[in-house]
N, C-alpha and C positions, 0 to 999 in steps of 0.2 A: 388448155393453152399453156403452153410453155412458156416460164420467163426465162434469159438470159441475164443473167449476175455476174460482175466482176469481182475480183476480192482482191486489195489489197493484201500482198504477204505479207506476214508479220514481221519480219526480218528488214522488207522494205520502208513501211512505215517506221519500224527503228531508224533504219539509216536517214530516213528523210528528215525525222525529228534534230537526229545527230548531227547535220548538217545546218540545219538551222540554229541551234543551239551554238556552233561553232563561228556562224556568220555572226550573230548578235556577240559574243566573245569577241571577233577581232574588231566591230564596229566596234564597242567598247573601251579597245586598247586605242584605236587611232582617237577616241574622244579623250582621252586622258593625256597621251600627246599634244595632243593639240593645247588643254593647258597648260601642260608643264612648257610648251615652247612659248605661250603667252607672257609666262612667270618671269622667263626669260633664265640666264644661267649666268657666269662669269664670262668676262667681256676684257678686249683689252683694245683700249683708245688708238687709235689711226692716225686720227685728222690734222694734217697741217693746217689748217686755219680756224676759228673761231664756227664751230657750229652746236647746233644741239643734240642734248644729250641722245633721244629720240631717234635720229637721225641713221639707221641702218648702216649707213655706207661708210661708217666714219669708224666703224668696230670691224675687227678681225672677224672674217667670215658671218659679219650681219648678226653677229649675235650681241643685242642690247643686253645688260647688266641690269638687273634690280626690277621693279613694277611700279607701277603710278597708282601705287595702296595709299600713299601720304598717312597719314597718323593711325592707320589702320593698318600701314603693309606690315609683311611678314618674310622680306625678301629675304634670302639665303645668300645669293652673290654679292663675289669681290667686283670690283671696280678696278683694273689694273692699268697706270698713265706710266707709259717706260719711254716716249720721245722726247723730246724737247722742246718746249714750246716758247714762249715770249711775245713780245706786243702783239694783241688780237688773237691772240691762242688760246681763248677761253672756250672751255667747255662748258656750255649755256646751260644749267638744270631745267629741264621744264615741268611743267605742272606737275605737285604730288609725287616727285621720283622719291624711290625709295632703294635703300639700297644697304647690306652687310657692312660692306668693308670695301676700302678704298688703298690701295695699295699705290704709293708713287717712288719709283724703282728707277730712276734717270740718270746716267752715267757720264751724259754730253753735259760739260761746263757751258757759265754762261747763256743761261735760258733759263726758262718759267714755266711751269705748268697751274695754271688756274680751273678751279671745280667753280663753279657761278658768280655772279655779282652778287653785293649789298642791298641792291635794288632789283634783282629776280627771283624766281621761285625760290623756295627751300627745299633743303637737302634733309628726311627723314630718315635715323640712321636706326636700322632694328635692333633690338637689345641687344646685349654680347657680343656690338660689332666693335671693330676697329677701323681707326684711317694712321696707316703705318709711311712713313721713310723707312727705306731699308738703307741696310751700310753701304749698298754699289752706290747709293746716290752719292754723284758729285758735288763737289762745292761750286754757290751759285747757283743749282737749279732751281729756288727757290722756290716751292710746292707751296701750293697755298688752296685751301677753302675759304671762297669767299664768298658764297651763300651764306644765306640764315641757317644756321641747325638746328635740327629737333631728333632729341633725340628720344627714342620709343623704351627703352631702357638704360642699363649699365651699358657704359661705351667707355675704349680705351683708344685715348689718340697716345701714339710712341713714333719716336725720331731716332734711327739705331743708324745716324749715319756719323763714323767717327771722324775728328782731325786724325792726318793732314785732309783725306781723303772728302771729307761730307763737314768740314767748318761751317760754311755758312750754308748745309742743305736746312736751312731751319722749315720748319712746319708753321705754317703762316694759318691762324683764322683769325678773318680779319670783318667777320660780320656780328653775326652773334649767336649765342646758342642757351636753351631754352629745352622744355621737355614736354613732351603728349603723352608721357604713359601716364598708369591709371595710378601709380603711387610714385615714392622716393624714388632717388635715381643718383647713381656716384657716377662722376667723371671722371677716370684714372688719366693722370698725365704718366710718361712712362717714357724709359730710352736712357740714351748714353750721350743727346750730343752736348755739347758746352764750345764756344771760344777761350781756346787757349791763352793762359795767361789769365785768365780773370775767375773765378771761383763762384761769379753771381750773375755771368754775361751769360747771352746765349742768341741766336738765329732761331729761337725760337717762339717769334713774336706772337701775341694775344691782344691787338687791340680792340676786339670780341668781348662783347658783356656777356656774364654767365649772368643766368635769371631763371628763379625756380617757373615750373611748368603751372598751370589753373590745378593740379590733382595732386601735384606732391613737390617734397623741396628738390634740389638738385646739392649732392656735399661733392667736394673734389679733395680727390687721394694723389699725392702723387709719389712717387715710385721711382726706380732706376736714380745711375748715379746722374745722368744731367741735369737740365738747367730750361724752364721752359718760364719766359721773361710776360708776365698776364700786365698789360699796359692799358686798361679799359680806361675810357677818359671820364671827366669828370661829370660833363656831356651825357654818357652814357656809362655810370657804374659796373660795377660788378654788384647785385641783391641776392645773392643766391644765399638761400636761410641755413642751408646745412653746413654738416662739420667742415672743415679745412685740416687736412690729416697727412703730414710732410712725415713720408717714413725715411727718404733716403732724396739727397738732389737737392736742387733750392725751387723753386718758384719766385 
């Protein structure tokens, strides 16, 4: 009796192999896609009215800024607010947001742009970030963080917005700020702005308690020639154990 046998060619099973190997490869890439769009990238704020951060529709082309790591994130993205805002124009943090850098870039006089309340989530800033005024901001737009802060490392807040042009863009936190990384941590204050005529004034209010983190102290450096006015009440101090290190500007 005769059997009949087929055989794969050798050539064939290569290629079938190869193809599979290339299928598990692109599955692969769209799985890693798919976190890095979780992660989320740099975002710039929309919303005419008060919504959350969360909130898709409120970012240029649906892209949210930062992750919801809180004392854990490790976000990478800026935060960029360039409209104008004012009564009810807050941007609501919500749960855990985390986030680099926070850029507020407003040119229209007379408005506000506010990043949370005093009584909402906290704003976790990853180490080596910043929350900058730039020089286009006008005077008057009055940028403010008014979340809690936490910051995950060394953070530089700077106000580079000069008179005539950014007098009163002062950089406002008005909640408090406080630290979760695993040691020391300096707050750089930094920038050029000051109100003219007075050599110790500034729009750059702090009535924001600093207080060292449960893992390590918090020191603040500050920098640049301005002027950033720390008014924490008596209420609520400033405790923060580390150095206080004025290389140039006043505090």
């Amino acid at each position: 009796m005769t059997r009949s046998c087929t055989s794969v060619p050798r050539a064939s099973a290569h290629r079938s192999k190869f193809t599979k190997a290339a299928l598990l490869a692109a599955s692969a890439a769209v799985g890693l896609a798919g976190v890095h769009d979780a992660r989320g990238a740099d975002g710039t704020w929309i919303a005419g009215i008060s919504f959350t951060w969360s909130n898709a529709s409120q970012w240029v082309n649906n892209v949210i800024p930062g992750s919801n790591g809180g004392a854990a994130g490790t976000s990478t993205d800026t935060a960029f607010f360039q409209q104008p805002g004012g009564t009810d124009f807050e941007t609501r943090v919500d749960l855990d947001r985390n986030i680099k850098a926070i850029v507020f870039d407003i040119p229209v006089a007379n408005s506000g742009q506010t990043v949370g309340s005093s009584t909402g989530n906290s704003l976790y800033l990853t180490g080596d970030g910043t929350v900058q005024v730039t020089a286009n901001t006008i005077t008057t737009s009055a940028p403010a963080i008014s979340a809690p802060v936490v910051l995950l490392g060394n953070v530089t807040f700077r106000d580079d917005a000069l008179p005539p042009n950014g007098t009163a863009a002062g950089l406002k936190v008005n909640a408090s700020i406080t630290s979760a990384a695993a040691g020391p941590v300096t707050l750089t204050l930094d920038g050029v702005n000051y109100v003219p005529g007075s050599a110790f004034s500034s729009n750059c209010q702090w009535p924001a308690a600093i207080t060292d983190g449960p893992n390590g102290a918090v020191s603040l450096v500050k920098n640049g020639s301005g002027v950033f006015d720390l008014r924490a009440s008596s209420a609520a101090p400033n405790t923060y154990s580390g150095d206080t290190v004025l290389n140039t500007g006043a505090i």
